[in-house]
N, C-alpha and C positions, 0 to 999 in steps of 0.2 A: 315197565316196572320202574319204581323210584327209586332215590337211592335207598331208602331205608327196608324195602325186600330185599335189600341185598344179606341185610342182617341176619339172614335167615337161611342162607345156601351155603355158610361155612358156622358151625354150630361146636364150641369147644366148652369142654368141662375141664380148668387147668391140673393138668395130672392125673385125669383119669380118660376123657375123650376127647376122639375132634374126630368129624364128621365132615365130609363135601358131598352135596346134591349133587347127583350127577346130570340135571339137568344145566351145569355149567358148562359141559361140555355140548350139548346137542343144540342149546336155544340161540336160534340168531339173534335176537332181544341182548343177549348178553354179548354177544362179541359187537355187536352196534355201541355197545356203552362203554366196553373195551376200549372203541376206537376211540371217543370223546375223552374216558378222562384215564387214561392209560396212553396210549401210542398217541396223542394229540398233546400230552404232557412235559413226559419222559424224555432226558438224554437216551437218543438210539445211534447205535455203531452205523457210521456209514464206511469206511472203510483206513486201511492202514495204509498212513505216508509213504512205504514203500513201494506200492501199488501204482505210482505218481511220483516217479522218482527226475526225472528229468524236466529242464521247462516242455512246455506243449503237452506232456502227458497228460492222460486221463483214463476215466471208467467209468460207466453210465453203473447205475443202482436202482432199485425199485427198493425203497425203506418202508415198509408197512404201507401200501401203496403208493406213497408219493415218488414220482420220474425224478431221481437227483443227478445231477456231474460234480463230480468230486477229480478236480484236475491242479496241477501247473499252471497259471497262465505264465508270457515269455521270459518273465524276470524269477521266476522261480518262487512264487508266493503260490501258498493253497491256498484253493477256492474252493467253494460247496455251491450249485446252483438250483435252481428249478429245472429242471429240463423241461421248458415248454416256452414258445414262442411268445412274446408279448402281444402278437399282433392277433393272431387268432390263435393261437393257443398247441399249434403241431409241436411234434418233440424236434429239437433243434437237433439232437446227438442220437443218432440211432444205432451206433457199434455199440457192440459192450466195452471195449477199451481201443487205445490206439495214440498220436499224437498228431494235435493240431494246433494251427494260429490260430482260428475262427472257429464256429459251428455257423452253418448257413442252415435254413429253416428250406425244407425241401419245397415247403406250399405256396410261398409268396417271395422267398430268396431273402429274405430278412436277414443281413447277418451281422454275427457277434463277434468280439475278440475273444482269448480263452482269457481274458479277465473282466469280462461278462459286457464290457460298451458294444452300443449299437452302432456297429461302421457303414453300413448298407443300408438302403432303403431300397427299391425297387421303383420310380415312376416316383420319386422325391417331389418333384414341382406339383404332382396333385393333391398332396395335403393343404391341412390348410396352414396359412404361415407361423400361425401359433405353435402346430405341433414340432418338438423341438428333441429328438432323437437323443439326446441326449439323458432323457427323462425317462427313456425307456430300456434300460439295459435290461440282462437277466437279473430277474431277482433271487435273492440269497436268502435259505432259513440261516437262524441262528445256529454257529459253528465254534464247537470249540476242541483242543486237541491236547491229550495227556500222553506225552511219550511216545507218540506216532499214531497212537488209538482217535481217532478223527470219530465223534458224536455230532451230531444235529438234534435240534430241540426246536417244534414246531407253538412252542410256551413261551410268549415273550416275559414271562415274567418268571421261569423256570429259575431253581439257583444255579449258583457256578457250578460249571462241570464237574469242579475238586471236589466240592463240599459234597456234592450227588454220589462222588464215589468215596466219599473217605472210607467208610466202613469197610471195603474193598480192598482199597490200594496196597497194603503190605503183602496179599497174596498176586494181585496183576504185578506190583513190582516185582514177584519172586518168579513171575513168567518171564518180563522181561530181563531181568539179570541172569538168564541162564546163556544169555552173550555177555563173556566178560568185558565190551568194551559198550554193552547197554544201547546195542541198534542190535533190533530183532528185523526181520523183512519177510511177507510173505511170500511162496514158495511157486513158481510160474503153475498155473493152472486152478481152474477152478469147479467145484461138484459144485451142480446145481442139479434138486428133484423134489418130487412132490410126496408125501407122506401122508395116507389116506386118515387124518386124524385130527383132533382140534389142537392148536398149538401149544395148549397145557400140557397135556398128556406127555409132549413131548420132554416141557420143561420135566415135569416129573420123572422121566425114562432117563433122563440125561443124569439128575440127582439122584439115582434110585442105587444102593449098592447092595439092596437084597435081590434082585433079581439074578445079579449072576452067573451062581451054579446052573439056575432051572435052564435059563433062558441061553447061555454064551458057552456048554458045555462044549462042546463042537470047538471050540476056539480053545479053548483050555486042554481038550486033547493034542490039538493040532501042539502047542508048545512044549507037552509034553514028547510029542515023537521029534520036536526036535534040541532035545538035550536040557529044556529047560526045568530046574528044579522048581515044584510050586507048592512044597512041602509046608512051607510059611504061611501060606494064604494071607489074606487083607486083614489090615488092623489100622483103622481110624475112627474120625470122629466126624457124624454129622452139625452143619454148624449155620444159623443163622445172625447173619451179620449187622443187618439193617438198611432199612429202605431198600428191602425186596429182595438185597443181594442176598446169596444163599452159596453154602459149596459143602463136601465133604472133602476132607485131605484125608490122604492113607502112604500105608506102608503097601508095595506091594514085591513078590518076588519078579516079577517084569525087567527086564531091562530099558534103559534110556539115554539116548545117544549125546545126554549130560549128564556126565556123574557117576552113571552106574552101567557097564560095559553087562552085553548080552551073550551068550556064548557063542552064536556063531560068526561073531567080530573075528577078524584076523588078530594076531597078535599085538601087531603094531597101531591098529584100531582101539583095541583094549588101554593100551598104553597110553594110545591120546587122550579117552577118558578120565582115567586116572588124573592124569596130568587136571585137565579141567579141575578132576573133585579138591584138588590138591590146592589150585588158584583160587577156585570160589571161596576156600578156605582162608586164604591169607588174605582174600581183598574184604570178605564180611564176615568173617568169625563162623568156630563150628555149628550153631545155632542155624544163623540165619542161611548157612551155604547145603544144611541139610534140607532146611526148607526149600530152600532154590532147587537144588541138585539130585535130592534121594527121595525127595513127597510127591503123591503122585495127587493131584486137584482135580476135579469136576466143578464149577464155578458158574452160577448163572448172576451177571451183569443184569441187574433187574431191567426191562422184562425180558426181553428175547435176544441175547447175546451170552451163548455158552461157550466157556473153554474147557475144551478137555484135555489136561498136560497127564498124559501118561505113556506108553509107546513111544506116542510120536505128541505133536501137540497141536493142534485143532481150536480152530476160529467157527465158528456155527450159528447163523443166523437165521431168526424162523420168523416168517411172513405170512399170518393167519389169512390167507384168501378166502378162505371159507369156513362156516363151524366144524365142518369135518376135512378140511382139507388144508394142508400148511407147506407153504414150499419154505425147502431149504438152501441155504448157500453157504460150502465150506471151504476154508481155504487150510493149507498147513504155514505153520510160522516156525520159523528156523533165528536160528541165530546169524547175522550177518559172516561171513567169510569162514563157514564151519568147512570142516575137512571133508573131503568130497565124498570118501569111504563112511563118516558119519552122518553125512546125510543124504547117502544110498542107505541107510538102514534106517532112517529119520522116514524116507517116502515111505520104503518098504510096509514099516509098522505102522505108517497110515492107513496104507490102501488096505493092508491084510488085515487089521481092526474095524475103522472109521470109516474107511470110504464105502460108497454105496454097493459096491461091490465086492465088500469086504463079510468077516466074521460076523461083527456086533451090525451094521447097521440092516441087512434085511430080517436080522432076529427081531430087533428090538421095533422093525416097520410094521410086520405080522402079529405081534403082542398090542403095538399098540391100535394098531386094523382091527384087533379081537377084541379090543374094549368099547372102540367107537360101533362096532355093530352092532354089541351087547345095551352101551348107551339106550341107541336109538329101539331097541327091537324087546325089552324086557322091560317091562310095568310095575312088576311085583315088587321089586328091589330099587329102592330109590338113592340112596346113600353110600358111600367110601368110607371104606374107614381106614384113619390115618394116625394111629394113636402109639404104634411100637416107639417104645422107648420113650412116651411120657413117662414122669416122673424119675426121670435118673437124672444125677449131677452131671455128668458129659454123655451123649447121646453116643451111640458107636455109627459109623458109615453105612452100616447095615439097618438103624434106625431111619425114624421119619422127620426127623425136627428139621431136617433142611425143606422138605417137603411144607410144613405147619409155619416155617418163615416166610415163605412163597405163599401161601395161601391168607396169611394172615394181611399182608400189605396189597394183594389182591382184593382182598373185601374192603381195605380198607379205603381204595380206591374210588372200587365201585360204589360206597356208601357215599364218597362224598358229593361234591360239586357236581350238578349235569354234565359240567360241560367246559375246560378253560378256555380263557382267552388266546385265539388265533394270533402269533407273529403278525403283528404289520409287515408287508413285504421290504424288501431292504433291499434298495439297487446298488450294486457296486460301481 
């Protein structure tokens, strides 16, 4: 298909409809095009500066399939590389994390520094005199880093990272300002699993805030037996931003281990909070410290980088491997030097919400398993409809205009160019 069928798989009437074929989700034709002028494009999350905190450290990444190392080298600079040999092409770094001088290539011993020169050769004297090692380090996609948030762009002609997120920034700044001295760090440990579904579906699950009662009631019991009032229910507003980014902010009655104490804190837990709502107050104004502190966001980093700050607060990356299948990789993010008792209750409302073993995520894996079967298996019914809350002046969280943001810069994608221009590789 060209780009100009794409014109035709998301079909809007402003203020009255908007429509997706659901063959977005089943046809590999479309996730192949995906890959050219979306994830071949796109600033993508490779990982947070904390993660690589020391020199030598590092961590291997698979980003929308390319092998990356996102490391330290010895002097304490970040790097982003190719994980893959110059010589014949093995992965040089096979742990998922760890800390190293070098990476040696297991196949031929070819090794590297952790600031990507080639130190090593194996049997040096039988090249030929020309080839000159030096010429052959690992090479590096384009890297750039806001606030510890480490992006790769495989688009040498992609804009600057800033400009790609402005539309964004004053809610990622209100994630990371919930450490009052503005170093957030990811939290030791990491989910990784696969989700029988196409990687949209997911984006949509993740922005979706009508689903809740049906789909998360079990979770919502659960907080009621233990002391939590939910008498308030959600009150927000769905919102798109630009250039893909999308979120809904809300009130919820939840507690969060900034800002707003949950009842089964200890006293002096409660207290710490406080204290927090108190500071973010005096260092940014009531405004912007309720934003920080009391709103609870779901956020998608256009395309596949969601944060969900509510509970607890969740880093989440999706890796379409397949039309119907999308691994996931989550981490939790904390404020640097938070009190130990607040983030014992930080992991807590991870795992018992977020994590894969938790309330929301095998709800929301089975709903979405129920739509990609329906996808591929029902002929009759070719279309979604995505229309709640066209036509009002602010959409509420429960609307779809976050969904119709995402959708919209999707087509808009796929209608344009085949295909951008590949990074020239770049040796360090």
């Amino acid at each position: 298909m060209t780009g100009n069928g794409y014109k035709d798989l998301v079909v809007e009437t402003p203020g009255v409809d908007f429509r997706v074929h659901r063959s977005v989700f089943t046809d590999e034709q479309h996730l192949k095009r995906e890959q050219k002028t979306i994830f071949a494009s796109k600033w993508l999350y490779v990982g947070h500066a904390s993660e690589v905190a020391r020199p030598g450290d590092f961590v291997t990444r698979t980003v929308v399939g390319e092998r990356l190392i996102m490391c330290r080298d010895s002097t304490g600079e970040l790097r982003v590389f190719f994980n893959t040999c110059r010589h014949r092409g093995a992965l040089v770094c096979r742990e998922p994390k760890g800390n190293a001088e070098r990476f040696r290539c297991l196949y031929h011993a070819w090794t590297y520094k952790n600031s990507g020169e080639l130190i090593g050769v194996a049997e040096r004297a039988s090249f030929p005199p020309s080839f000159d090692p030096a010429n052959f380090g690992l090479d590096s996609p384009r890297f750039e880093v806001y606030r510890d948030f480490v992006f790769a762009t495989f688009n040498r002609d992609a804009q600057p990272l800033r400009d790609y997120l402005a539309p964004v920034l004053p809610y990622l700044d209100s994630i990371i300002d919930q450490s009052l001295t503005g170093q957030m760090e990811v939290v030791e440990g990491t989910h990784i699993y696969r989700m029988g579904g196409n990687w949209k579906l997911i984006v949509e699950n993740s922005l979706d805030g009508y689903h809740g009662m049906p789909v998360h009631k079990t979770y919502f019991a659960y907080l009621n037996s233990r002391g939590y009032d939910l008498s308030g229910g959600l009150d927000g507003v769905g919102l798109s931003l630009g250039n893909g980014h999308v979120m809904m902010r809300y009130k919820a009655p939840f507690g969060r281990s900034v800002a707003k104490p949950v009842p089964v804190m200890s006293e002096q837990a409660q207290q710490r909070v406080h204290t927090i709502a108190a500071a973010l107050v005096d260092k940014f104004g009531e405004e912007t410290a309720e934003l920080v502190g009391q709103t609870f966001k779901n956020m998608l980093i256009y395309p596949n980088l969601l944060i969900i700050d509510g509970a607890s607060l969740q880093l989440r990356v999706l890796d379409p491997v397949a039309v119907d299948h999308t691994d996931v990789t989550a981490w939790c993010l904390a404020p640097v030097g938070e009190d130990p008792e607040l983030r014992k209750h930080r992991i807590q409302g991870y795992l018992e919400f977020l994590g894969p073993g938790g309330f929301a995520t095998p709800d929301d894996n089975e709903v979405i398993e129920a739509c990609q079967e329906a996808y591929g298996h029902v002929r009759g019914t070719e279309w979604n409809i995505v229309c709640k809350g066209m036509g009002k002046d602010v959409p509420s969280m429960t609307d779809e205009e976050q969904m119709r943001g995402f959708w919209r810069q999707w087509q808009k994608d796929l209608v344009g160019t085949d295909e951008v221009a590949m990074s020239g590789a770049k040796q360090s």
